[in-house]
C-alpha positions as CSV (number, residue, x, y, z in Angstrom):
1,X,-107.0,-97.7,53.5
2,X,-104.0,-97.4,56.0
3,X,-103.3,-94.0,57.2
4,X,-99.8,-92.4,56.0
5,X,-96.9,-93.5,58.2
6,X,-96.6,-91.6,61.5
7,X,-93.9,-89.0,61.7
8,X,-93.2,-90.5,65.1
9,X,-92.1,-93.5,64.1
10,X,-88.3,-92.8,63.1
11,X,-86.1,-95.7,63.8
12,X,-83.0,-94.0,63.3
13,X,-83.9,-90.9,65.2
14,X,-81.9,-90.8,68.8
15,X,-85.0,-89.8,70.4
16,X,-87.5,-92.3,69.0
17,X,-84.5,-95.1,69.9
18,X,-84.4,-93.9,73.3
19,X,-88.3,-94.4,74.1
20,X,-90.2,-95.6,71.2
21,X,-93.2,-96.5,73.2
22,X,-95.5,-93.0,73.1
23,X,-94.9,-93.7,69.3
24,X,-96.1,-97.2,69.1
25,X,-99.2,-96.4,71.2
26,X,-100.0,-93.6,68.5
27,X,-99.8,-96.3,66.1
28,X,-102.0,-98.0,67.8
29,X,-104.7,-95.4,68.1
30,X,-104.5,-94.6,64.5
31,X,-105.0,-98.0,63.1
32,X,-104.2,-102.1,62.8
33,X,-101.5,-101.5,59.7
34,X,-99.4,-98.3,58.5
35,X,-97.5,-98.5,55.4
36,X,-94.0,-97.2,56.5
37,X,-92.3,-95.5,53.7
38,X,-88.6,-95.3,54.6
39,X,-88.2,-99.1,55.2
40,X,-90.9,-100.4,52.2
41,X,-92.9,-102.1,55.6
42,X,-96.4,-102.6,56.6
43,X,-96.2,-101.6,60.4
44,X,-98.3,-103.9,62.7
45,X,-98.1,-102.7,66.3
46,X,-101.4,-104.9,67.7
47,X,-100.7,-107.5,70.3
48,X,-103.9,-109.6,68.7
49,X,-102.8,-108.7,65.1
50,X,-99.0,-109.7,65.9
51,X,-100.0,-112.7,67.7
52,X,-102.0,-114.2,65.0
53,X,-100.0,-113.3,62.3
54,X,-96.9,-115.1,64.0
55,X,-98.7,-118.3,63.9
56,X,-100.7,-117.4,59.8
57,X,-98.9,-119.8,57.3
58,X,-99.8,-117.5,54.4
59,X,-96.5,-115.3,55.6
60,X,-92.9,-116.7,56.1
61,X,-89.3,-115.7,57.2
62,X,-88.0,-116.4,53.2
63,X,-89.7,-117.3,50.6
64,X,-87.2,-119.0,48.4
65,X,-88.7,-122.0,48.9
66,X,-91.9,-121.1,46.6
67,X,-90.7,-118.0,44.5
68,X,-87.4,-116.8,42.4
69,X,-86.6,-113.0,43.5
70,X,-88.1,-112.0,40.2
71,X,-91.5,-114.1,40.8
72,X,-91.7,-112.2,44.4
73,X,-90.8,-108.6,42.7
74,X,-87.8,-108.2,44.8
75,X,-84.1,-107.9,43.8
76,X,-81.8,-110.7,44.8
77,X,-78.8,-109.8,47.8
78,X,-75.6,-107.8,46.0
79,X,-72.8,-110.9,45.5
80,X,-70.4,-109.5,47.7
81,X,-73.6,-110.3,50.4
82,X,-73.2,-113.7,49.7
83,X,-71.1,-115.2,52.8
84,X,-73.7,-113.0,54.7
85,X,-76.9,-114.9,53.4
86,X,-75.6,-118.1,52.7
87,X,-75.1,-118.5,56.9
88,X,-78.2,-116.5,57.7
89,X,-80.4,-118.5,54.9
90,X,-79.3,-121.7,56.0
91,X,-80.4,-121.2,59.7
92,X,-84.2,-122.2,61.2
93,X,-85.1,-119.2,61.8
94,X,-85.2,-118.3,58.0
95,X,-86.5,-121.0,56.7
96,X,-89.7,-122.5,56.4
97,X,-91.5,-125.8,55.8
98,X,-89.9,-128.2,55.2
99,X,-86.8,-127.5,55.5
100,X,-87.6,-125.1,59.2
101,X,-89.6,-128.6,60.1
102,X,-86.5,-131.0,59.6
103,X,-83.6,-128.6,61.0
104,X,-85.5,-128.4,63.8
105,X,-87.0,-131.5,64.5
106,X,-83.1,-132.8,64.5
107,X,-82.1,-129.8,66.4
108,X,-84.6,-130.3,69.5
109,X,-83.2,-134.2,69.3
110,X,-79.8,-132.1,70.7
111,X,-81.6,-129.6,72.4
112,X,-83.9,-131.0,74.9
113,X,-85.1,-129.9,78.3
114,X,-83.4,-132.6,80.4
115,X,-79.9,-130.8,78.6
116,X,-80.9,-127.6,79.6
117,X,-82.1,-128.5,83.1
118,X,-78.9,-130.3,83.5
119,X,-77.0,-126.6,82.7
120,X,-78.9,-124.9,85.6
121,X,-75.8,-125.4,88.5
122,X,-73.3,-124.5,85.5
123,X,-75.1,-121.3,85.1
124,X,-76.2,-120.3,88.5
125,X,-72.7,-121.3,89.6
126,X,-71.3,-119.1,87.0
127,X,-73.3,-116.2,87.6
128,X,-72.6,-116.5,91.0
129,X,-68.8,-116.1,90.3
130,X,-69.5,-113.2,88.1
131,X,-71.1,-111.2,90.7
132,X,-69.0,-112.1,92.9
133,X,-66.3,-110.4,91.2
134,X,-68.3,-107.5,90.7
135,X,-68.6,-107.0,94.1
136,X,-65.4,-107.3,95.4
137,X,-64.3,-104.9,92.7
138,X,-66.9,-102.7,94.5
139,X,-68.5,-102.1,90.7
140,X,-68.4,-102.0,87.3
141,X,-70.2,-102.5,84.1
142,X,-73.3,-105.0,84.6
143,X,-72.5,-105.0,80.6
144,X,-69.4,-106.5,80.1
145,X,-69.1,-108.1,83.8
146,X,-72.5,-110.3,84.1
147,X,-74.7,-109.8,81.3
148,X,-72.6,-110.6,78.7
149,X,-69.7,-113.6,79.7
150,X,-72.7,-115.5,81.6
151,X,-75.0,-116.2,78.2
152,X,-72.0,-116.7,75.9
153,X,-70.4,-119.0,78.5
154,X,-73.6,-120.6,78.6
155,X,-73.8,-121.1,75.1
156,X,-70.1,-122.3,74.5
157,X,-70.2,-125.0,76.6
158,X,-73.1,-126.4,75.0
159,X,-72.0,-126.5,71.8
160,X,-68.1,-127.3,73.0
161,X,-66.2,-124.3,71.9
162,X,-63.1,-124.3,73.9
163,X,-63.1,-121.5,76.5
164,X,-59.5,-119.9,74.1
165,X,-61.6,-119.0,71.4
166,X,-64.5,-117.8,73.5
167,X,-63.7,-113.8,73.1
168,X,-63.9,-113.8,69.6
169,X,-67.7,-115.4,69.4
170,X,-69.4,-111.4,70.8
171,X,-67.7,-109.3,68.2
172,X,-68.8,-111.7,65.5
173,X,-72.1,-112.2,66.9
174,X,-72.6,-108.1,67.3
175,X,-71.3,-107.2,63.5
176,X,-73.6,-110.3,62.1
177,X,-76.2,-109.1,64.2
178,X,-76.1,-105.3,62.4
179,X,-77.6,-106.6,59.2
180,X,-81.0,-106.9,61.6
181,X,-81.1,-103.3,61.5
182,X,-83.7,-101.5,59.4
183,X,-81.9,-100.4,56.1
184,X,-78.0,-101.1,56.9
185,X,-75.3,-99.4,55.5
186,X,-72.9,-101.1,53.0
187,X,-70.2,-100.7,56.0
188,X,-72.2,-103.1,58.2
189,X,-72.6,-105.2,56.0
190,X,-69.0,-105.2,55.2
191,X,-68.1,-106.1,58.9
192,X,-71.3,-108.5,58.6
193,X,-69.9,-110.3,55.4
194,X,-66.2,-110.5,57.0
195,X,-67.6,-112.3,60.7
196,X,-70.0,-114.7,58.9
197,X,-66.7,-116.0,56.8
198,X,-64.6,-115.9,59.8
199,X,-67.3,-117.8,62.0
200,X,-68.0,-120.2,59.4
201,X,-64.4,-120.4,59.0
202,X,-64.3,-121.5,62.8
203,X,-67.4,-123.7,63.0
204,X,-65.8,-125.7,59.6
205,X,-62.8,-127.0,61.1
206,X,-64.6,-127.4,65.5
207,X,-67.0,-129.6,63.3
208,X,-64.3,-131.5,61.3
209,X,-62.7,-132.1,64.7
210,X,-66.0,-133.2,66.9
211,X,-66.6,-135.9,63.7
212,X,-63.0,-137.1,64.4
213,X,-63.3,-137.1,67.8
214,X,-66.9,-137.0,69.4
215,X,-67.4,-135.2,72.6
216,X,-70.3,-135.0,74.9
217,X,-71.3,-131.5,73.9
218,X,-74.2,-130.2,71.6
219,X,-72.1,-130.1,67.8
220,X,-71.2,-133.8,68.2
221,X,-75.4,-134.0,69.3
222,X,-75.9,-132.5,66.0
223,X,-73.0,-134.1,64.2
224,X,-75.5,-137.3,65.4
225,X,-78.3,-136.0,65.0
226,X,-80.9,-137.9,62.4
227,X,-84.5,-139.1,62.0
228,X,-85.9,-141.0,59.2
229,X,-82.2,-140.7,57.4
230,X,-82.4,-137.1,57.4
231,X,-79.3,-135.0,58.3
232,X,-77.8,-132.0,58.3
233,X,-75.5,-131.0,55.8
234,X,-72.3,-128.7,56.9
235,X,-74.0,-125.9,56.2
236,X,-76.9,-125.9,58.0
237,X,-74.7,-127.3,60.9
238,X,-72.6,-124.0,60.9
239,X,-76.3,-121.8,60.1
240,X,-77.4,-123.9,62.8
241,X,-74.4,-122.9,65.7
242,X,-74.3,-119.4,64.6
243,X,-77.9,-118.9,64.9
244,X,-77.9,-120.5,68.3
245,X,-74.8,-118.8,69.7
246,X,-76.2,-115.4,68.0
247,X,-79.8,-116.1,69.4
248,X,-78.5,-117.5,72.4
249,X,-77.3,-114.4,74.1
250,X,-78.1,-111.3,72.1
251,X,-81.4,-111.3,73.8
252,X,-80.4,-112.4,77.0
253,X,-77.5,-109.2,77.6
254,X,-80.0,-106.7,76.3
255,X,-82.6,-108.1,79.0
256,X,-80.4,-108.2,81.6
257,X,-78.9,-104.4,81.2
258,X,-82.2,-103.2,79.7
259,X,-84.3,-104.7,83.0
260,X,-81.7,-103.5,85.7
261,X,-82.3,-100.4,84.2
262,X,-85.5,-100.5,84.1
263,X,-85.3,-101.4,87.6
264,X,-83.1,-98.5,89.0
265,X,-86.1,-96.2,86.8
266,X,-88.4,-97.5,89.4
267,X,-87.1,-98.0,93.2
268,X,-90.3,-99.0,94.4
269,X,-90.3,-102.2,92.5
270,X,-86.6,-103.0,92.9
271,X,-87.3,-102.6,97.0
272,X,-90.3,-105.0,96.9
273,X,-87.8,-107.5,94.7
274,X,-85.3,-107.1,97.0
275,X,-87.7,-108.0,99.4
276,X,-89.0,-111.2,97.9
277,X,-86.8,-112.9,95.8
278,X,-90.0,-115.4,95.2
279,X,-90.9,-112.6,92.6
280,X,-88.0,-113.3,90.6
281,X,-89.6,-115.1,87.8
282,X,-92.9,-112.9,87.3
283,X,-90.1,-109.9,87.2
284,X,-88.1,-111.8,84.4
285,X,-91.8,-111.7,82.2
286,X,-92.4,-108.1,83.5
287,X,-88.9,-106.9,82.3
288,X,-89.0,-108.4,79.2
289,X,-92.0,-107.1,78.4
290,X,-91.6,-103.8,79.9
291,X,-88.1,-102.8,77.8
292,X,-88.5,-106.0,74.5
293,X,-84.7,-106.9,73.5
294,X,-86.3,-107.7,70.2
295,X,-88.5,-104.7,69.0
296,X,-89.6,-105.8,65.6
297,X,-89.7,-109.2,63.7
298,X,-90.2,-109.7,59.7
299,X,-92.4,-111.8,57.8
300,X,-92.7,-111.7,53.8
301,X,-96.4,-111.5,52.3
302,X,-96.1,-115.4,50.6
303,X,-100.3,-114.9,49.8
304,X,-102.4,-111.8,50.0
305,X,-103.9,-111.4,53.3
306,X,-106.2,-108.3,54.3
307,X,-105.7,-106.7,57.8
308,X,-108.4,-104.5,59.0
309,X,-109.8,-104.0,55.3
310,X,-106.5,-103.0,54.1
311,X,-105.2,-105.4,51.6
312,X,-101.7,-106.0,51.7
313,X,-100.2,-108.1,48.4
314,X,-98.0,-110.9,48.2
315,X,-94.2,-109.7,47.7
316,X,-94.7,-107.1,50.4
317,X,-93.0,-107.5,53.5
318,X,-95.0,-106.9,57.3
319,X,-92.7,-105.7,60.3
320,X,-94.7,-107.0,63.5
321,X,-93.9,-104.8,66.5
322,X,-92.9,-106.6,69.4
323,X,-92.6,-103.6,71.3
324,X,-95.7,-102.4,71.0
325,X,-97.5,-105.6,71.0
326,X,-96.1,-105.8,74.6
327,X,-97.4,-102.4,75.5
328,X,-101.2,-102.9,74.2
329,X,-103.5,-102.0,76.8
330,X,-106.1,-104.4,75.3
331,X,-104.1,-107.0,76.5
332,X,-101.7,-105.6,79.4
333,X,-103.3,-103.8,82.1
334,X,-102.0,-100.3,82.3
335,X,-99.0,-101.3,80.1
336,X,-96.5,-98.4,81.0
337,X,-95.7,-99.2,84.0
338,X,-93.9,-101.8,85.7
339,X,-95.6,-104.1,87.8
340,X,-93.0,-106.8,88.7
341,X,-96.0,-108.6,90.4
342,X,-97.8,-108.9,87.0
343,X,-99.7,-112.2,86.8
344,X,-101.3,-112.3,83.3
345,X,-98.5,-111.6,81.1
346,X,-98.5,-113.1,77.6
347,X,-95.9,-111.0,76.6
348,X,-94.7,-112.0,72.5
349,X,-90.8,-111.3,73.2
350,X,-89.5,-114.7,72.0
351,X,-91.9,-114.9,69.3
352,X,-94.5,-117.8,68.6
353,X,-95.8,-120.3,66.2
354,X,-93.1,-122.3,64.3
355,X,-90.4,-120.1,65.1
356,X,-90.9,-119.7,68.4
357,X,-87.6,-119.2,70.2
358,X,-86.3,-122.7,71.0
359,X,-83.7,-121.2,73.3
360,X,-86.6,-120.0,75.7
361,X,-86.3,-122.0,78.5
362,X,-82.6,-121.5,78.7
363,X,-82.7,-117.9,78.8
364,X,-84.9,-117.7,81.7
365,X,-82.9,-119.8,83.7
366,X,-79.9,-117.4,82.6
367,X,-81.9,-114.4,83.7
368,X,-83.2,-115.6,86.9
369,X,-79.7,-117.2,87.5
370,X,-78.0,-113.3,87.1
371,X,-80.8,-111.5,88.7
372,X,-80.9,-113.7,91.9
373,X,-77.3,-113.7,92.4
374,X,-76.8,-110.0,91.9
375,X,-80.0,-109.9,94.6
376,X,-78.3,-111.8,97.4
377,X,-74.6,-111.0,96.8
378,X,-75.0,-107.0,96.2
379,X,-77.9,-105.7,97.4
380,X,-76.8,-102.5,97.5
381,X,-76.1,-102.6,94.1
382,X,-77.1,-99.1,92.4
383,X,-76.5,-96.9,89.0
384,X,-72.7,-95.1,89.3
385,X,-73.8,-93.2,85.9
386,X,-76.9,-92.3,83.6
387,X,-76.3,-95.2,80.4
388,X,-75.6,-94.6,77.5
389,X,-78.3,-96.7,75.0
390,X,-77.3,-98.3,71.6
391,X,-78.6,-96.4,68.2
392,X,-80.2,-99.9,67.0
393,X,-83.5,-100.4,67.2
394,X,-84.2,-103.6,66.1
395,X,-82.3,-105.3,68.5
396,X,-82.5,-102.6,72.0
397,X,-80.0,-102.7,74.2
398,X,-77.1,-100.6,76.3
399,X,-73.7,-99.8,75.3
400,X,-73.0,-100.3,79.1
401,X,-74.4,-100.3,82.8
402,X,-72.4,-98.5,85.2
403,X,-73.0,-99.3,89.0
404,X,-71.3,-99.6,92.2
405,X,-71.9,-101.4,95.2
406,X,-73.4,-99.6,98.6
């Protein structure tokens, strides 16, 4: 039997949001599973638990593709929703097999590594700009300066959205993004209903003009895209470039403000990285597994399973903590602190199993890109002013990073 749900797990308590770590590793003492109450969740905070079930067939990311709403005991999205799930259903990251096999299958044909790796001087040149300007501005906000334009740059100019329309791709991306949240008001998912028509909106007409005229960019790859006569219809192309601007740098501005801070927390480590920029890419690991951009990911029960003799029934739903998966010391060696030098680090932050993030590679070349030129072109860099974190949980970040330069 599970214990009750810990009083210290409170997602929408500033406190909790602010360091949730102590309470994940009483979680962890106390047991594999927690039924949480507030949410309707079963709580896994295990690295080994999390890890497994990630890759365990018997849960999924919907489950529309076996079961009516009724069938699964759950009640189906109010209408006035519908713009909402129609773009977030239609996506790979909630669907499954087959569908999740053929969306991406054709994806990855427009998403390869040699792309990517031909993006690496775009983005080290355009971080390099970025800091640059930081610098001879003598400061700023490491939010809205570097973190953010360099992944949604990034992103744009692989999928071809003209650099005009670039501003309005954030706020879109940050309202859809607030129906992650544990329990969301109806006023979030007002704004979340009004960006996905608006984006959709967008992506409608950019597609209607890259089938017209084909350019080399990643919507004309997937306007192209096929295998065996498969396709993919409109809407999983829009699903498909809002999940991948969305995806593509919501994690990657929370890791860069959430590891600088991290970093200015803990001098000693920033010294040593400013001392041997070789460490760069064992830090990126270390900082995103110190401070997870992604703190909890959702799977639906699709077939009983039984975790650590508690049985938990089909139609229930399992939040996985990432966060404290990445703080288990039966897999991390003294997990609180940060070791920047960390070799063994199988840190869980951009998932696994068939929805492992297929954006991974890019965002380490964007976080290495920002990290090394913020290292060489203002190393004095340092915090002007204590931030200021976001309430989410789900998805952790900064509402900004204040620093100044000497």
């Amino acid at each position: 039997m599970a214990a009750p749900s810990d009083p210290a797990f409170d997602p929408w308590d500033p406190a909790f949001v602010a360091d949730p770590y102590p309470a994940y590793a009483e979680l962890r003492a106390r047991g594999r599973v927690h039924y949480y109450e507030p949410s309707g969740q079963w709580l896994v905070p295990h690295h080994a638990d999390v890890s497994a079930l990630l890759r365990d067939r018997r849960l999924g990311r919907t489950y529309r593709h076996r079961f009516t709403h009724e069938d699964f005991g759950r009640t189906a999205p109010p209408p006035e929703q519908e713009p909402f799930h129609t773009l977030n259903d239609h996506g790979m990251l909630d669907l499954e097999p087959p569908d999740h096999t053929r969306i991406r299958r054709l994806v990855s044909k427009a998403f390869t590594p040699r792309i990517v790796e031909q993006l690496k001087p775009y983005v080290h040149g355009l971080a390099g700009d970025l800091v640059s300007r930081l610098v001879a501005a003598g400061g700023g906000d490491l939010l809205t300066d570097v973190a953010e334009p360099l992944p949604v740059a990034v992103i744009a100019e692989m999928l071809g959205i003209p650099e005009a329309d670039r501003a309005q791709l954030r706020p879109w991306s940050a309202d859809i993004c607030g129906m992650y949240e544990l329990n969301p008001p109806q006023e979030t998912a007002r704004r979340a209903v009004r960006a996905s028509v608006e984006f959709s909106d967008y992506l409608r007409e950019l597609i209607a003009a890259r089938r017209r005229e084909p350019d080399d960019d990643l919507i004309s790859g997937l306007i192209a895209a096929h295998d065996q006569g498969d396709r993919l219809t409109e809407q999983e192309m829009i699903s498909t470039c809002v999940l991948l601007l969305n995806a593509g740098h919501e994690a990657t501005v929370n890791a860069t403000v959430n590891g600088w801070w991290a970093l200015f927390r803990h001098p000693d480590q920033l010294a040593a990285l400013r001392a041997d920029h070789s460490l760069v890419p064992s830090a990126v690991e270390e900082l995103m597994r110190y401070d997870t951009p992604l703190q909890l990911f959702e799977r639906w029960v699709l077939d009983e399973i039984e975790i650590d003799g508690t049985v938990i029934p089909r139609g229930a739903e399992i939040a996985m903590l990432f966060g404290s998966a990445n703080h288990d010391p039966a897999v991390f060696h003294v997990p609180e602190e940060l070791d920047l030098t960390r070799g063994d680090n199988p840190h869980i932050s951009f998932s696994a199993g068939i929805h492992y993030c297929i954006g991974a590679p890019l965002a380490r070349i964007e976080l290495a890109a920002s990290m090394t030129a913020l290292l060489e072109k203002a190393p004095t860099l340092r915090l002007a002013a204590e931030p200021e974190r976001k309430p989410n949980f789900v998805i952790r970040g900064l509402k900004g990073l204040s620093v100044e330069i000497g």
